[in-house]
C-alpha positions in Angstrom: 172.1 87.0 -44.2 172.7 84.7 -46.8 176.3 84.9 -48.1 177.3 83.2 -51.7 181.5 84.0 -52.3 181.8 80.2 -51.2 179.0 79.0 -53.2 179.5 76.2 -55.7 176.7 75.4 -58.3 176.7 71.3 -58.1 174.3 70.5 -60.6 170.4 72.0 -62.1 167.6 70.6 -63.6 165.4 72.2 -65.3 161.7 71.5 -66.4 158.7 72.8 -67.6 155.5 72.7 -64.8 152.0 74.0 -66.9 148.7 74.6 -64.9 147.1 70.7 -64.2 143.4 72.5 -64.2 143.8 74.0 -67.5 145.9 70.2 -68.5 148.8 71.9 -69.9 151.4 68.8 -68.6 154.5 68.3 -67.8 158.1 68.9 -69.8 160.5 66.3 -67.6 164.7 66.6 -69.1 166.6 63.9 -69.1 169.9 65.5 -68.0 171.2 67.4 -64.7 173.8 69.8 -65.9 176.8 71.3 -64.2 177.4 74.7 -65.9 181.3 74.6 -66.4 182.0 78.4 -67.6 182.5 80.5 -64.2 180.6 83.2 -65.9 177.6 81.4 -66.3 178.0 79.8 -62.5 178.6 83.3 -61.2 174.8 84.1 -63.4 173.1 81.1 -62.0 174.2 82.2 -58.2 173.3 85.6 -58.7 170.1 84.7 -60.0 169.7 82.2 -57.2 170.5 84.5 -54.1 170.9 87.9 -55.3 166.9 88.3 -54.9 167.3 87.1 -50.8 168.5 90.8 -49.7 166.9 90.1 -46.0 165.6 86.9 -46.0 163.0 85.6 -43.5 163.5 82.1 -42.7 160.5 79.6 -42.0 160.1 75.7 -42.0 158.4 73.3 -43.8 155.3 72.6 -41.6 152.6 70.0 -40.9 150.2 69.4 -38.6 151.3 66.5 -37.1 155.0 67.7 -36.7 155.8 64.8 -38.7 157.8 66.0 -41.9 158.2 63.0 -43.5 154.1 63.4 -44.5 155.5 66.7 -46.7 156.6 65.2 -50.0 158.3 68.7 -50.8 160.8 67.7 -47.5 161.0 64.1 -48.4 162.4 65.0 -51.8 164.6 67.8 -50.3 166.0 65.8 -47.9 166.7 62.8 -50.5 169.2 65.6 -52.5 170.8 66.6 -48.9 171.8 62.6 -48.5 172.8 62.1 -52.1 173.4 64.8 -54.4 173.6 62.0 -56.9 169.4 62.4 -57.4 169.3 65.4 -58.1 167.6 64.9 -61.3 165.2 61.9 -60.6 163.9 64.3 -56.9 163.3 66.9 -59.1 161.3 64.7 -61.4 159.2 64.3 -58.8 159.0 67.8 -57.3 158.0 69.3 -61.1 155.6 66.3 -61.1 154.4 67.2 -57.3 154.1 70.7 -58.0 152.0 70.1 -61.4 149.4 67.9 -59.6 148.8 70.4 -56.8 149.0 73.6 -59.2 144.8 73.5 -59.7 144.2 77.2 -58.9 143.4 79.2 -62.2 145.8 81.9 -61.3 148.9 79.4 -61.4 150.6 80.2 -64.2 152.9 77.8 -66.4 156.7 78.4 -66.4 160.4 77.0 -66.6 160.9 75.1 -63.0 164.8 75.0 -62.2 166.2 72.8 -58.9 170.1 73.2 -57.9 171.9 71.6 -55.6 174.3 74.3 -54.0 177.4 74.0 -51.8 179.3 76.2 -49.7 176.6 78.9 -48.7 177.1 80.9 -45.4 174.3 81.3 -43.5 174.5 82.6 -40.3 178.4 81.9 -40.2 177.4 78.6 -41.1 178.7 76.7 -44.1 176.0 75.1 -45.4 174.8 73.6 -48.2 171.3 74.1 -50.1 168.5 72.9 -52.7 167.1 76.3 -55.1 163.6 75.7 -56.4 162.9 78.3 -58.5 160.1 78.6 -61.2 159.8 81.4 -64.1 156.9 82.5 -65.3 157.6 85.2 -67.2 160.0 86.0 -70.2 161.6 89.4 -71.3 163.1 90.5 -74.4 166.7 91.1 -74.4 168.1 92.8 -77.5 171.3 91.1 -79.3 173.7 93.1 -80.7 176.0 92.0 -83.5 178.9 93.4 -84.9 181.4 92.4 -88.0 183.9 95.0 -87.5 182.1 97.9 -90.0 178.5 97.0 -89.4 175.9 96.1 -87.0 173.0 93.4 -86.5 170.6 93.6 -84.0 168.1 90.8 -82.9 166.5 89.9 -80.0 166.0 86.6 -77.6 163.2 86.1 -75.0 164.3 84.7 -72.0 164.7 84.7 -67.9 165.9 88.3 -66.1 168.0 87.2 -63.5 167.7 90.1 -61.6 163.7 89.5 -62.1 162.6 85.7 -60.4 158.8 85.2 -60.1 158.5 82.0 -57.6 161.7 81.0 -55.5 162.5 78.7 -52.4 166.1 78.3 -50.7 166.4 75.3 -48.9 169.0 74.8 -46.3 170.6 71.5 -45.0 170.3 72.3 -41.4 167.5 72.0 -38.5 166.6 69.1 -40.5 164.2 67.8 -37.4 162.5 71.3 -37.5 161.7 71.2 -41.5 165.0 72.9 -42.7 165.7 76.3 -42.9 164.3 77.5 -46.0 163.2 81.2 -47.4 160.6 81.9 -50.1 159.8 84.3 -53.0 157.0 84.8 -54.7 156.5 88.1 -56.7 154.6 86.6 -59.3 151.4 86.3 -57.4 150.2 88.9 -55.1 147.0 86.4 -54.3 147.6 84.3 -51.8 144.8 81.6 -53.2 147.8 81.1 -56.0 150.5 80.4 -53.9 
């Protein structure tokens, strides 16, 4: 069970990952941020571990046993050693992801990696890397009042209660490929994944 009352958002990045078969590119930031307001944190960690009700845990694998050949763990393990990189390891996991995302069914979406303290796993105090890519938007209506009257609008953007792609990443059993657990709602064929 993974537990998130201790959990401390450290930093995000976010990016933008299009399909490299269909050449839609890259959208890199320049900036990690640390969301400050406690309501957006407590968002960010909902949206982040409220989807892993009963998680299955695997490992990165490789043939060889030899992780270091996994660039995915490379830049993982990078984060775990210095928070610090956050931005320029996610840099190259958006750009990792792009040039393997040649399937036709991989769709283009909004590619966010946080670096997470202070989750329990297991009764385990651990920290963690969220990857986690949107593909889809939904339309959330604004309402707007002045005291008499009413405005209403509307905004597309990310359901946190809805995640289409998402992989926890734990800092522990490093020389078994980390702990991690994956979700992926967005594609039901396995060719996409």
């Amino acid at each position: 069970m993974i537990n998130r009352i201790e959990a401390n958002l450290h930093s995000i990045c976010i990016h933008q990952v299009g399909n490299a078969a269909e050449e839609e590119g890259i959208k890199l930031s320049n900036t990690a941020l640390t969301p400050e307001e406690d309501e957006l944190n407590e968002l960010l960690l909902r949206y982040f571990f409220d989807n892993f009700k009963d998680p299955e845990f695997f490992h990165f694998t490789i043939t060889s046993g030899e992780f270091e050949l996994n660039p995915i763990f490379n830049f993982v393990a990078n984060i775990f050693d210095d928070p610090r990189t956050l931005l320029e390891q996610s840099v190259k996991i958006t750009r990792h992801l792009y040039e393997q995302s040649s399937h036709p069914n991989i769709k283009p979406g909004d590619l966010v990696v946080g670096y997470i303290e202070n989750v329990l796993i297991d009764d385990e105090l651990l920290n963690a890397v969220a990857i986690f890519k949107s593909e889809s938007k939904d339309a959330f209506l604004k309402l707007q009042s002045d005291g008499s009257n009413y405005a209403i609008d509307f905004e597309n953007g990310i359901n946190v209660e809805k995640l289409d792609k998402a992989c926890l990443i734990f800092d522990t059993e490093r020389e078994q490929g980390f702990k991690l657990s994956i979700i992926d709602k967005s594609n039901r064929n396995k060719d996409a994944l």
